[in-house]
N, CA, C and O of each residue as an XYZ file, in Angstrom:
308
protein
N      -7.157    -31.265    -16.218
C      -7.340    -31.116    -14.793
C      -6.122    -30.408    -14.210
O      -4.965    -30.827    -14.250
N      -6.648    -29.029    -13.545
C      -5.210    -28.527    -12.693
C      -5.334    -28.926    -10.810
O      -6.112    -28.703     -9.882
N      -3.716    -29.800    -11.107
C      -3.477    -30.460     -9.956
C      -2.532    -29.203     -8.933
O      -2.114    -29.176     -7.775
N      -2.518    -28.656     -9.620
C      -1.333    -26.963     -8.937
C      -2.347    -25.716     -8.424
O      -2.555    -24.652     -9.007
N      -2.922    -26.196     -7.129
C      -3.873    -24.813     -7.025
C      -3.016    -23.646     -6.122
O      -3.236    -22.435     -6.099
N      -2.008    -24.378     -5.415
C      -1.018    -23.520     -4.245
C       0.375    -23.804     -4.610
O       0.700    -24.991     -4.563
N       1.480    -22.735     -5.054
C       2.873    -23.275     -4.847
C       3.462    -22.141     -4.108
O       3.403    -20.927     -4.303
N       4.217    -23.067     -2.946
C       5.275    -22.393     -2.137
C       6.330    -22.370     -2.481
O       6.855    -23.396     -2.915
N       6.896    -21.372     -2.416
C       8.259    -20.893     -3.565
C       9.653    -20.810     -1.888
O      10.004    -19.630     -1.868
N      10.013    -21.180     -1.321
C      10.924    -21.146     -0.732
C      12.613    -21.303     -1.401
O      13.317    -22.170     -1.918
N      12.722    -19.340     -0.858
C      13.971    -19.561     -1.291
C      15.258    -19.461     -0.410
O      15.338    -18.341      0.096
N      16.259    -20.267     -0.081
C      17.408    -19.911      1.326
C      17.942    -18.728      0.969
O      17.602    -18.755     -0.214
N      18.627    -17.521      1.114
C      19.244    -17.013      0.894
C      20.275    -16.436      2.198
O      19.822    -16.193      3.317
N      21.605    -16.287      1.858
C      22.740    -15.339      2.410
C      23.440    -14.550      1.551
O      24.083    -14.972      0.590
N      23.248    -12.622      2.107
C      23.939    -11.703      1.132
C      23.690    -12.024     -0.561
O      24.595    -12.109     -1.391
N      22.352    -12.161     -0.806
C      21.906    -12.050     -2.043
C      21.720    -10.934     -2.494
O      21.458    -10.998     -3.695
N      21.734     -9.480     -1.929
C      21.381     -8.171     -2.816
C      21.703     -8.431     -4.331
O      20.975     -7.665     -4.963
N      22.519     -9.217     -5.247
C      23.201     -8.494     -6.426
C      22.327     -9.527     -7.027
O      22.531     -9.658     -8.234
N      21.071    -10.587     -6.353
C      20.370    -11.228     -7.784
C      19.031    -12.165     -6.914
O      18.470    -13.244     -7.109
N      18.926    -11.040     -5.865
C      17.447    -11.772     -5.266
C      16.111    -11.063     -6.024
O      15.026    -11.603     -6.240
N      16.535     -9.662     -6.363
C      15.569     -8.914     -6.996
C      15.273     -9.626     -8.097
O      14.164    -10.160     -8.062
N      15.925     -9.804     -9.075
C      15.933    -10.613    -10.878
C      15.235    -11.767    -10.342
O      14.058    -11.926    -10.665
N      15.955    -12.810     -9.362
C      15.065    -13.669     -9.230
C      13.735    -13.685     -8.537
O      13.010    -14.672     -8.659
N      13.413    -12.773     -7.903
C      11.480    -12.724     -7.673
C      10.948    -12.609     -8.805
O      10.002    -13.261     -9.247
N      11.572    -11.732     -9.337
C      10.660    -11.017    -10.405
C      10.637    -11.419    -11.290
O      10.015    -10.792    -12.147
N      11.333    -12.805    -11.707
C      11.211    -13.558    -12.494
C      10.473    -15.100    -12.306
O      10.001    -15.791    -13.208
N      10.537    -15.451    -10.650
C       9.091    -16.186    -10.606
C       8.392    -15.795    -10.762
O       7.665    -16.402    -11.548
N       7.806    -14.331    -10.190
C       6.379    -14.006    -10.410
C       6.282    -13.566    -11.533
O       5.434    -12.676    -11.469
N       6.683    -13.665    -12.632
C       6.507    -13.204    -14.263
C       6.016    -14.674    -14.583
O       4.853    -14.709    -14.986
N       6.669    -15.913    -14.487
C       6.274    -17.073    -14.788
C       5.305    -17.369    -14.330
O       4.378    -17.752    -15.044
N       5.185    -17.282    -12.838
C       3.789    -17.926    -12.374
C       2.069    -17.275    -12.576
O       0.941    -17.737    -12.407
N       2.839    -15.529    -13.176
C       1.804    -14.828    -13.201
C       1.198    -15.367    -14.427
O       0.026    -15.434    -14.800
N       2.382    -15.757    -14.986
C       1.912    -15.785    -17.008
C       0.836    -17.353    -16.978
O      -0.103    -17.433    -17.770
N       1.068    -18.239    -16.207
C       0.829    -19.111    -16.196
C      -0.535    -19.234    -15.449
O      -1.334    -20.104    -15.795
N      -0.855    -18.237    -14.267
C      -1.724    -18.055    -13.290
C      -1.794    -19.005    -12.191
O      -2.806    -19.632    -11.879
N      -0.928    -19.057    -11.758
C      -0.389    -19.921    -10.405
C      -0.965    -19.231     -8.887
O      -0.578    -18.116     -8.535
N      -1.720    -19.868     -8.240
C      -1.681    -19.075     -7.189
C      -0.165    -19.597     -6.236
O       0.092    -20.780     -6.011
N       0.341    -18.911     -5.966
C       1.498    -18.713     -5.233
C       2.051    -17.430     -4.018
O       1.588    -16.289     -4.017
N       2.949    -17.849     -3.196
C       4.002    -16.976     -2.095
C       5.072    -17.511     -2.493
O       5.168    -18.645     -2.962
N       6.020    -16.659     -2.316
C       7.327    -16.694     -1.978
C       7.945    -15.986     -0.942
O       8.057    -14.827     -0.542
N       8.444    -17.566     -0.547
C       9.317    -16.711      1.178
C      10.468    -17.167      0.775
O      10.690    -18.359      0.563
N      11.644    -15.839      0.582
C      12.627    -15.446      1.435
C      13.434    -15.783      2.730
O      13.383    -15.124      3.769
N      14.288    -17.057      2.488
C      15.060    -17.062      4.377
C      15.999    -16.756      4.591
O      16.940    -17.483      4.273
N      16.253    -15.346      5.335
C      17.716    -15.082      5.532
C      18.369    -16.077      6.258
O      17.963    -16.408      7.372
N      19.386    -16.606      5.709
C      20.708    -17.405      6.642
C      21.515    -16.548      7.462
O      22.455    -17.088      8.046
N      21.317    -15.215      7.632
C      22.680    -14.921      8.368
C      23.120    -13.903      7.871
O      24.123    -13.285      8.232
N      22.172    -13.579      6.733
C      22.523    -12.392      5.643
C      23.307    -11.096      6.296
O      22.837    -10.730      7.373
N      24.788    -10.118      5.640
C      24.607     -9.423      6.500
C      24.295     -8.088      5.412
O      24.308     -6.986      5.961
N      24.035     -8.107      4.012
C      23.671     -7.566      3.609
C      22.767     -6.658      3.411
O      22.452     -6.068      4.444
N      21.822     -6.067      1.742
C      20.716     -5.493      1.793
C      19.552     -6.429      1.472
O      18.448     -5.885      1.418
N      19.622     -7.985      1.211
C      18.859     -8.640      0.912
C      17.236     -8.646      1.551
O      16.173     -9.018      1.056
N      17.495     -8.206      2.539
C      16.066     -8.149      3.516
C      15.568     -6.704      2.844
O      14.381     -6.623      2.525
N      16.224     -5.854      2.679
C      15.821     -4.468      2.324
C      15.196     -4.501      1.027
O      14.224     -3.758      0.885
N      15.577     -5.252     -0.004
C      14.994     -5.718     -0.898
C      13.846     -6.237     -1.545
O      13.181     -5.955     -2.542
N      13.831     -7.505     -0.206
C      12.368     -8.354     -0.210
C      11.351     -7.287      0.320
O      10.163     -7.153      0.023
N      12.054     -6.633      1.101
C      10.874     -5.723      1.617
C       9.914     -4.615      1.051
O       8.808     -4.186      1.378
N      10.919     -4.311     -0.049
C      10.603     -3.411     -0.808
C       9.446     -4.162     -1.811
O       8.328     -3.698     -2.035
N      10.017     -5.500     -2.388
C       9.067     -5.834     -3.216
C       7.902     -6.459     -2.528
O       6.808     -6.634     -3.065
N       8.172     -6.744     -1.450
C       6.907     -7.231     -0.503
C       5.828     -6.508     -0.233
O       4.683     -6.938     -0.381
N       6.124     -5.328      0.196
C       5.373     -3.941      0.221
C       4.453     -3.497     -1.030
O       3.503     -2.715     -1.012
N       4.904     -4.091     -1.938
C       3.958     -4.111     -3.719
C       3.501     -5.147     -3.842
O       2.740     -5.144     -4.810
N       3.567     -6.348     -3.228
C       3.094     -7.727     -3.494
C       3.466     -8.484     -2.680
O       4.653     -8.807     -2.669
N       2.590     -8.985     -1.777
C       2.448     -9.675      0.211
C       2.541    -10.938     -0.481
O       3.178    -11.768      0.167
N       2.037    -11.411     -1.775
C       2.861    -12.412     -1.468
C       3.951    -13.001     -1.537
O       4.092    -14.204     -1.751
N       5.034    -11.993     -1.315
C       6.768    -12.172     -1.089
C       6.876    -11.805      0.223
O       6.386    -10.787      0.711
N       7.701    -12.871      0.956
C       7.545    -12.122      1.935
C       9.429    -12.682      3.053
O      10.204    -13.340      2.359
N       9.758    -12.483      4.050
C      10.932    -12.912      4.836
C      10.823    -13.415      5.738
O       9.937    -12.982      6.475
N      11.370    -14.217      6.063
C      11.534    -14.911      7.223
C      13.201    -15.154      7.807
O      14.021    -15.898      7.267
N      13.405    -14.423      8.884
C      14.792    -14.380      9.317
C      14.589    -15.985     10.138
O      13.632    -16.523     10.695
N      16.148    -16.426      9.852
C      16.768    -17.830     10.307
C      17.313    -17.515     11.817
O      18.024    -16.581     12.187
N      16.791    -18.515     12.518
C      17.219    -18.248     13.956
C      19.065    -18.830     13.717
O      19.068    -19.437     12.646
N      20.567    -18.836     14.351
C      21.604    -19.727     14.465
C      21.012    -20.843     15.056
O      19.937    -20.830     15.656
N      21.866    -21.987     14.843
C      22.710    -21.952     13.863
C      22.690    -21.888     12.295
O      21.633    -22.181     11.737
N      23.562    -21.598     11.692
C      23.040    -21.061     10.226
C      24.001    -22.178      9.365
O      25.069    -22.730      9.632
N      22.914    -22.241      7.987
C      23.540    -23.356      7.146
C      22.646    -25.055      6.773
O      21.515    -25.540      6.814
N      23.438    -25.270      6.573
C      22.696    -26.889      5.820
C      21.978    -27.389      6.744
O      22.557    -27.594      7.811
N      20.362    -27.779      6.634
C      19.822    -28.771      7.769
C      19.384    -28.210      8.972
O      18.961    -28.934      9.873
């Protein structure tokens, strides 16, 4: 019996450019292999990086990655 029909992949991120890419693309290699229906959202903290430029890019090939910018205050809680 599969009890996993939806997983939400929430990930926090601030100034991740140098390993947000590796890590999508390495959930969705697992969940694909496995056949998970799944999203993954992306939350910028405050980022002042290319991290959004990123998600966007891979979002644009596959909606279900997607961003969500963090209103301040930024951080734990």
């Amino acid at each position: 019996m599969d009890f996993m029909s939806f997983v939400s992949v929430v990930i926090p991120s601030r100034n991740e450019e140098e390993n947000i890419k590796d890590t999508l693309i390495g959930i969705q290699r697992e969940f694909d292999k496995h056949h998970f229906s799944y999203e993954i959202i992306v939350v910028n903290d405050g980022g002042t990086d290319r991290t959004g430029e990123i998600v966007g890019e891979l979002s644009s090939r596959d909606p279900r990655i997607r961003m969500v910018d963090n209103k301040p205050p930024y951080g734990f809680g």
